[in-house]
Structure formats: C-alpha cells, structure tokens
C-alpha positions in Angstrom: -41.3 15.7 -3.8 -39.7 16.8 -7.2 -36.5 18.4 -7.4 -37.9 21.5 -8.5 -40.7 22.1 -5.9 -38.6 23.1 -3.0 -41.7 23.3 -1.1 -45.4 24.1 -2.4 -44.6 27.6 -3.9 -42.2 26.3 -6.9 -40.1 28.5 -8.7 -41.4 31.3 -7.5 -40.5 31.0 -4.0 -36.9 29.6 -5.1 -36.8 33.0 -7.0 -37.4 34.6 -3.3 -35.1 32.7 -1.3 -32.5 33.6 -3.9 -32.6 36.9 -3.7 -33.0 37.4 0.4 -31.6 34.1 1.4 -27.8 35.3 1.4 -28.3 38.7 2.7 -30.6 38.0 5.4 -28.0 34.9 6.6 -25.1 36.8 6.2 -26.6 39.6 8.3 -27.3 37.7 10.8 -24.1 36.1 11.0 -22.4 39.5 11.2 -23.9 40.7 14.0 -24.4 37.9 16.4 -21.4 34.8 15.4 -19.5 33.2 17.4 -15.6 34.3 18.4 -13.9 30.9 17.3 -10.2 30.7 17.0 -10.5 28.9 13.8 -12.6 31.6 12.3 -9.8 34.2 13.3 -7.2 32.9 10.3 -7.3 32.3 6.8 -4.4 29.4 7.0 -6.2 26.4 5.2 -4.2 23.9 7.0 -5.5 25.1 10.1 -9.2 25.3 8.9 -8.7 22.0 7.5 -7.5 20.8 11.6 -10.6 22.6 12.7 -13.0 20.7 10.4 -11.5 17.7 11.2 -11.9 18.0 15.0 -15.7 19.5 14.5 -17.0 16.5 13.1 -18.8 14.8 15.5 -17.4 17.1 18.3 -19.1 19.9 20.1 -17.4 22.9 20.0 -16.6 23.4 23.4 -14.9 20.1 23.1 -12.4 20.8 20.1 -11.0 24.5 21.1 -8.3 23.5 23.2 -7.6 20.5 21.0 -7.3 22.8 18.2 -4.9 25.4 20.0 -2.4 22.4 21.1 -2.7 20.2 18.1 -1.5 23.4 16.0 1.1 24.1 18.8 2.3 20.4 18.6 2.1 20.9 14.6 1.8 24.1 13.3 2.0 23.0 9.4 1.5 20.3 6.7 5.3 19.4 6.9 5.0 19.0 10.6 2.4 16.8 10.4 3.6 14.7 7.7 7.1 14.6 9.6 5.7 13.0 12.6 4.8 9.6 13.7 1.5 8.0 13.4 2.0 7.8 17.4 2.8 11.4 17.8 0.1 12.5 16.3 -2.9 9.7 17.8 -1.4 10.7 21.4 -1.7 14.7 20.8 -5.4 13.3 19.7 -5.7 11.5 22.8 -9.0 12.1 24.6 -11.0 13.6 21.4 -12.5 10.1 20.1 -13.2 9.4 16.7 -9.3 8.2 16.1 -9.0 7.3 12.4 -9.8 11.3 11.7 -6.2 11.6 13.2 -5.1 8.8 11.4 -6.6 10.3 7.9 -5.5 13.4 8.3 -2.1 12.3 9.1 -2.4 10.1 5.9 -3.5 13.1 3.7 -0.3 15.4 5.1 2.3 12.7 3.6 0.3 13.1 0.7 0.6 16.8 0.4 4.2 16.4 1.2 5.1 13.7 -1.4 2.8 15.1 -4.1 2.4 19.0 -3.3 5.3 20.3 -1.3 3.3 20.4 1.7 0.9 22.8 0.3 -3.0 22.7 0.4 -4.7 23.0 -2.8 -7.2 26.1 -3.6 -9.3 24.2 -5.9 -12.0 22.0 -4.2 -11.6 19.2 -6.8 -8.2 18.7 -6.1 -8.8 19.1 -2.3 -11.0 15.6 -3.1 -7.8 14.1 -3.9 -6.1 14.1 -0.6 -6.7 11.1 1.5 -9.0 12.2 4.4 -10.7 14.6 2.7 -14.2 14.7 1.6 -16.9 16.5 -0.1 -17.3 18.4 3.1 -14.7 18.9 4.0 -12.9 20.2 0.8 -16.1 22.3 1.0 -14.9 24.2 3.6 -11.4 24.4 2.8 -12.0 25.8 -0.5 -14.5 28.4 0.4 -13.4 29.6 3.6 -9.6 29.8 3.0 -9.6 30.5 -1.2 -13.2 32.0 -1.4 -14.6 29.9 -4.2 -17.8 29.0 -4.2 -18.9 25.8 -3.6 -21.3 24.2 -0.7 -19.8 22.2 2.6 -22.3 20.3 3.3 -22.4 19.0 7.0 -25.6 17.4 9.2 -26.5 21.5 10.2 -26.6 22.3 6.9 -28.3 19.0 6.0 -30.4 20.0 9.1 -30.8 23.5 8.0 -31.8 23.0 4.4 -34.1 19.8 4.6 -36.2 22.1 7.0 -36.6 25.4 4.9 -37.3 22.9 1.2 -39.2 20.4 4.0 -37.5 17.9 2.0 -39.7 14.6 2.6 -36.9 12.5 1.8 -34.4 10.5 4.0 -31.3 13.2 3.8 -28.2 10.8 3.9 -29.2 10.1 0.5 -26.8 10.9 -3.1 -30.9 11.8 -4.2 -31.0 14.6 -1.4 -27.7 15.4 -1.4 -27.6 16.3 -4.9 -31.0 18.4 -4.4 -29.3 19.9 -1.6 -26.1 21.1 -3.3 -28.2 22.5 -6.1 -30.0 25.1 -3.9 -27.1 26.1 -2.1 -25.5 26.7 -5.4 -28.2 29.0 -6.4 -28.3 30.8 -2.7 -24.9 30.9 -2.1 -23.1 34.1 -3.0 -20.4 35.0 -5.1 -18.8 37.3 -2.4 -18.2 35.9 1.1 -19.1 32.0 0.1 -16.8 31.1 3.2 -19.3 32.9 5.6 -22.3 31.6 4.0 -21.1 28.4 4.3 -20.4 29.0 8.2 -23.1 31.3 8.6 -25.2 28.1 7.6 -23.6 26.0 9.9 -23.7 28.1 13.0 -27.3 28.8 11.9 -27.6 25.1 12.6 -25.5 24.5 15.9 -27.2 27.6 17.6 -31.2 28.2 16.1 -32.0 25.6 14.2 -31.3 22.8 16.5 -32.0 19.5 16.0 -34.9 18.9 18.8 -35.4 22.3 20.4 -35.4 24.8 17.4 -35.8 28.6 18.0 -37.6 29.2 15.0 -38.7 32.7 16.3 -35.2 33.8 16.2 -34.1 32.3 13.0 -33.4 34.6 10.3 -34.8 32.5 7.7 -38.0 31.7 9.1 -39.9 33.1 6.6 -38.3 31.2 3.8 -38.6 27.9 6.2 -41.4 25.8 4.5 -41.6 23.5 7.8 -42.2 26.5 9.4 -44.9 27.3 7.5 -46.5 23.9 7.8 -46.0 24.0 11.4 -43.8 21.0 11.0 -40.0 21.7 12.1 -39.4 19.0 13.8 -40.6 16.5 11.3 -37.5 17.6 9.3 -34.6 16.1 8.4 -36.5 12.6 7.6 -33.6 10.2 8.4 -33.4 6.4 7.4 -33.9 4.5 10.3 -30.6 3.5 12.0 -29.0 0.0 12.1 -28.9 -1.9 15.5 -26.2 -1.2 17.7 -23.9 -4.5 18.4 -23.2 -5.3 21.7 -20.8 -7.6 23.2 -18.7 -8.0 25.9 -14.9 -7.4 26.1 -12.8 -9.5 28.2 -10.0 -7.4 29.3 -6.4 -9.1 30.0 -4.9 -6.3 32.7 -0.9 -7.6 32.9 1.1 -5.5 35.9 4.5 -6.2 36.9 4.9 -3.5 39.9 4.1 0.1 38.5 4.0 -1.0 35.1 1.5 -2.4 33.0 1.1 -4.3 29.6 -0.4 -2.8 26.8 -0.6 -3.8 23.4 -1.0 -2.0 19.7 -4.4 -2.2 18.1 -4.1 -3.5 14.3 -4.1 -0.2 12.1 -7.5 -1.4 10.1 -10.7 -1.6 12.3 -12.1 -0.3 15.2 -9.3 1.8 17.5 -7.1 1.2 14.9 -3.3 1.7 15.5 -3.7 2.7 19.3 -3.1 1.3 22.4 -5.0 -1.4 24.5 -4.8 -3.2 27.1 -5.2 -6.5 25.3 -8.4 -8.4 25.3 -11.7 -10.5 23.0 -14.9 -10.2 22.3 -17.4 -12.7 24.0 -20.5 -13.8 23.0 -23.7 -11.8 23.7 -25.3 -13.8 26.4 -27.0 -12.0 29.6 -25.5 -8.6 27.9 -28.2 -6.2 28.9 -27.1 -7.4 32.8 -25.0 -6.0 35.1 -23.7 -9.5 36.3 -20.2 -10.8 35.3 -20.2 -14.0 33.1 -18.6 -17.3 34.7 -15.4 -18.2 33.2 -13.8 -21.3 33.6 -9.8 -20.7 34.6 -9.7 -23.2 31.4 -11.5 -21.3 29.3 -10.1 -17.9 30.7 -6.5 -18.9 30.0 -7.4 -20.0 25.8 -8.8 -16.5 25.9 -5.8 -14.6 27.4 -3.3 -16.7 24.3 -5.9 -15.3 21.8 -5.7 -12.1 23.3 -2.2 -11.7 24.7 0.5 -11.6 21.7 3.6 -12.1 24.0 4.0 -15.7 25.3 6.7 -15.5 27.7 4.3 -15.5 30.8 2.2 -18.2 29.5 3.1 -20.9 32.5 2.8 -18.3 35.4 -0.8 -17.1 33.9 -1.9 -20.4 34.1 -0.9 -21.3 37.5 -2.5 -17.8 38.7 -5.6 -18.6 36.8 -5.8 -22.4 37.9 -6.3 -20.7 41.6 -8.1 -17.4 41.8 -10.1 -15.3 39.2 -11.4 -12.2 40.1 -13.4 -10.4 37.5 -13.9 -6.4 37.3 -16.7 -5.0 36.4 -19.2 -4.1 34.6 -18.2 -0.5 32.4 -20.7 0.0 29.6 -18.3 2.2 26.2 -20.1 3.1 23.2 -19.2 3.5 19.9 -21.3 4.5 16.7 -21.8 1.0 15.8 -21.1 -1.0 18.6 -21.2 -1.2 22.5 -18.7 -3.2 25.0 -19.7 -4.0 28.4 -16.0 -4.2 29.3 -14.7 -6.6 32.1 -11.5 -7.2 33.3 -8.4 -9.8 34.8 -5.9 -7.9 36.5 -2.7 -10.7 36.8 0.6 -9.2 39.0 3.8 -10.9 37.0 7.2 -11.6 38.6 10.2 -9.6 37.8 12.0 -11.6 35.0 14.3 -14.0 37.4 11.4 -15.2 39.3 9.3 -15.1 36.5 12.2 -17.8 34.4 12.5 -19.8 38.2 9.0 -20.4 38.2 8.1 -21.1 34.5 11.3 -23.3 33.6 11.4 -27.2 34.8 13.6 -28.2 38.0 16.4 -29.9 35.7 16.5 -27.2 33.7 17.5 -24.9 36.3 19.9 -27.3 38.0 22.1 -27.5 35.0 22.1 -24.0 34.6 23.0 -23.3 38.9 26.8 -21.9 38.4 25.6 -19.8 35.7 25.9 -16.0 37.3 22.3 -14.0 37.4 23.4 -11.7 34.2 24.0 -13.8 32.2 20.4 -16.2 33.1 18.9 -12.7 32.6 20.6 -12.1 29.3 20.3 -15.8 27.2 17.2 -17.5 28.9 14.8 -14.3 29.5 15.4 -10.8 28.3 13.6 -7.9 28.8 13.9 -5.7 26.0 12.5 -2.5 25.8 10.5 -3.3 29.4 9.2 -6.3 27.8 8.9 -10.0 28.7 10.6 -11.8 25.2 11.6 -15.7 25.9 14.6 -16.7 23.8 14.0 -16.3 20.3 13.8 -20.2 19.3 11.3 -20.6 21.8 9.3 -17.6 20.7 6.2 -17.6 18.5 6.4 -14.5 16.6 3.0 -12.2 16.4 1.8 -9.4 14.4 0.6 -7.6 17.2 3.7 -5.4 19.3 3.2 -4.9 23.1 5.4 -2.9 25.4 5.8 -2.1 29.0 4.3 1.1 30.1 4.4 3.3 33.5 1.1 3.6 35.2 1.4 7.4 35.6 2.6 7.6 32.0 -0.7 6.2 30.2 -2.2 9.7 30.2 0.8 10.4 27.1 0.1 7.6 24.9 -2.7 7.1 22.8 -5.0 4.8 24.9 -8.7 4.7 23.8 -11.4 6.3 26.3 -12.7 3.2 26.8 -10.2 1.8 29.0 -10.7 5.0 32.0 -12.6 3.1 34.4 -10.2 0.5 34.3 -7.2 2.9 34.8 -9.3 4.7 37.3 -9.2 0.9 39.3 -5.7 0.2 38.9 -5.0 3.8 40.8 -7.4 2.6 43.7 -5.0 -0.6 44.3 
C-alpha cells in the first residue's frame, strides 16, 4: 500500500479524518477516560516514571508501583542520588528490570548534564539514556504540550487498523507512515490528550483480539472496519522462537540464611540478585522429569556457578552422598524460557565448616591456637560471608553475600526464583 493511500479513499478521506479525527477522539476522551494518578500532574519526571512502568505492564499492575516509586524518589536528583540497588529493589516485583536500570542511568545524566532537570524539547529528551522515541513522545507532549506523536503498540494497534496498513508495523517503513498521519491528525491544542486519548482508545476499545468497534469513536474513519477486517490488523512479522533451557539452581543455606549472588550488570537480570546457578543443555525440556546428574558432574557445575570457593570441599562430600533435585518451575521471559531446578546444600557454621575442609595435620599444629583467632586468620566471615584466607582465594567478578530468609522480599531478587523461596519456607 502506498504511503499516500491510507486506505482506498486517498486524499480525500485523509482530508476527512483530519478534520473530525481530533475532535471526535478528544470528545470521547473527555467524557469517558480513565482517573489515573499519572494523568492528575503535569511534573514530567513523574510522567516520565509512569511511561516507564506502562511499558509492558497492565495498568492495574503499575499504580501502586508508581505511588511508592515517587514516594521512595520523588525527583530527578533523588533518583540520580541513589544506588543502582536502591532503586532495582523499590522495582522489585514489576519485571522488566533494565527499565529500572535505564531510567536510573538517564537521571545521573540529567544531573551531570542538566541540573536534574527534564528537557521540554522532544529532541533533546532523545538524548537522555533510557529514553526513546516513545517515550520522549510523551514527555514532551503531555508535560510541555508540543506536538509531536508517542507512538506505543495501542497506537501502533490503533492506527494500522483505521489506514488497514498491510504492512508488518514494527517496521522504520510503517513507522515513518505512521508518524506522518498522526502529525497531520494531531492537534495543535491538547497534543498531550490526543496522544493519551489514542492510547486509552487502544487499551480499552480497540483491543487487540476482542475489539468493540461499535463503541469506538472512530469507527467511521476505521478502514478495517469498513472491510470488515479488524482483526486482520496490525500485520506483525512473525516472531522468533522462544529459547528454552534449563537452569540448574545452586540453593546454599547456612541456618536462616541463604547465599545469593549478583547477576553481571549486561544481560539478562542484569545487576540483581540470584541464587547462583547455569544453563543446561536442552535435552527432554518439554518434560516435566528432572535430568540425571552425576554428583561429578553436579559439583563442576556448582564451581562454574558458585563464585565463592571457601565451601568447595564440604560441597563435594555432600554431593558425593545424596542429591536431591527440586522441581520442575517453568519462568518466561520475552526471549527465553527456564525450566528451573534446584540443589538445596545446608553449610556448617565457619568453625565446623574449617574442621571439616582442612587436613588432620593441619589442624593439629594449629590445636593451642584459641577459637578467635582460627576464626579470624584461617576462615573469616566477612559481611556474613564464607572468604578462605586471601592467598588461598581465587578472586571472581561475581560478589555474593549472606542474606536472611525473611529479608529476600527487600532485595532485588528476580520473580523467577518465587517457587523456590516458596520451598525453602515449607522446610
């Protein structure tokens, strides 16, 4: 379809939708939109938090988010001011991490480059990290009323329907024909409600598999409507294969603590907390069975897995005797899915942990030596973590620490790992 169609009336219906499109969606909007507490303030900071939290989110979902988040940090400097892990554990529970992460990312920004203030103009929006054409979309129209599109996948929704644009829509082709009609619809007044007023047109009527086209303002400019074809539109390229694989999960406890480790901060879950594990091959994945490890094979896994190496000896012997494997939990992501199974090993406390890892000669010569001082030169626990004497110690990237059981709802610990929390309370 060329650019200029916008379905099989031309330029005259464009010349139509023009004129009524605005004042027909804007009416709408008036009289029946939703009471969002985003949609109550004209602080771009906050709408940018709000359209950060949406994406990918249902409503529903994001409100109290939004109301603590901006409790927790009201402002641009706040933001900037506080840790990565402040802010990923106020995310905690809302998925989708690295939109923390970016937002985070884009506040030091604002404060290094801006004085912790937003931009008005959507170009220079763009140049904070963490925000995109979208995004600055929003920002700039809704808080500074200038007008320019925020394109989302309601709008994309929205607008592929009333051109019945034939083409996939996650292209820079569609896009670009997409942003050109909202240009010429959207007003010069009230551009920030457009812009919504398109969106919730989207979440509430012109949904993506049960539209209510007989309650749609626009349905007489809708060209699929007209063809009797709604639900043909958006035309979508078809998605890539989901990977799947399972994840061998190491579940260290010493009493009512457990071991958790921090996620590299590129990649999947990056920079949050895990209870450390790998990725196995994809054998027998569609089944609900549990793979056979050998204790072997188990243990070369946990030393991949497992940064600190203090334990090494006692996971070993534990592993030589028993293995019990827990499990099956299915967790999607976007691109990938883990059938997650897990190790639970109890450790020691440090003395009996040293007594059982270090050779019987060893601990003869060292008999006179009072229990403090063992605990302080041959094993310390610093910061409720197993470290062996430095010379002995291989050094890793990753950094693990010792955390409460009842305190792992306060850190930033991925959704994926509930069911396994959920076991460790039954125990």
């Amino acid at each position: 379809m060329d650019a200029s169609n916008g379905g099989s009336n031309g330029g005259s219906n464009d010349k139509a939708k023009k004129q009524s499109f605005p004042v027909l969606l804007l009416e709408w909007y008036a009289q029946g939109k939703r009471e969002l507490p985003w949609r109550k303030t004209g602080d771009p900071y906050a709408i940018w938090v709000s359209e950060v939290m949406l994406q990918q989110t249902q409503v529903k979902t994001v409100i109290p988010y939004y109301e603590r988040f901006l409790q927790r940090f009201p402002s641009v400097e706040q933001l900037g001011k506080a840790t990565l892990d402040e802010v990923l554990t106020e995310w905690r529970g809302l998925g989708y991490y690295s939109r923390a992460r970016r937002m985070w990312e884009g506040a030091n920004y604002l404060l290094d480059q801006r004085g912790g203030e937003m931009p008005k103009d959507y170009d220079i929006l763009l140049q904070v990290p963490g925000i995109g054409k979208y995004t600055a979309g929003a920002i700039a129209s809704i808080a500074f009323g200038q007008r320019v599109p925020a394109v989302d996948g309601n709008v994309l929704r929205v607008v592929s329907r009333i051109l019945a644009w034939s083409e996939p829509v996650e292209t820079v082709r569609s896009y670009r024909h997409f942003s050109t009609h909202l240009a010429m619809w959207q007003p010069a007044l009230q551009p920030g409600d457009f812009n919504q007023a398109l969106m919730e047109l989207g979440a509430m009527v012109c949904t993506p598999s049960k539209p209510m086209c007989e309650s749609c303002p626009l349905s007489q400019l809708c060209e699929a409507y007209r063809q009797d074809d709604v639900l043909f539109y958006p035309v979508k390229k078809p998605k890539a294969k989901r990977q799947i694989v399972t994840r061998l999960t190491f579940v260290l406890r010493r009493g009512d603590k457990l071991y958790l480790q921090k996620r590299p901060p590129q990649g999947l879950l990056a920079d949050l907390w895990e209870f450390p594990g790998v990725e196995l091959s994809q054998d027998n994945l569609l089944k609900d069975s549990l793979p056979k490890v050998e204790a072997g094979e188990l243990f070369n896994h946990f030393q991949k897995a497992v940064s600190e190496r203090g334990f090494d000896g006692w996971v070993k012997e534990q592993f030589e005797k028993s293995v019990t494997l827990h499990g099956p939990v299915w967790y999607t992501f976007s691109h990938r899915q883990w059938k997650i199974i897990w190790v639970i090993v109890d450790l020691l406390e440090p003395l009996v942990l040293v007594e059982k890892l270090m050779p019987r000669e060893c601990l003869d010569q060292i008999g006179h030596i009072k229990q403090e001082r063992l605990e302080k030169n041959v094993l310390k626990e610093a910061s409720e973590q197993y470290q062996a004497d430095s010379k002995a110690v291989h050094h890793h990237e990753k950094h693990g620490d010792w955390i409460l059981l009842q305190d792992l709802g306060r850190i930033a610990l991925p959704v994926a790992f509930s069911a396994i929390i959920e076991d460790l309370t039954k125990i």
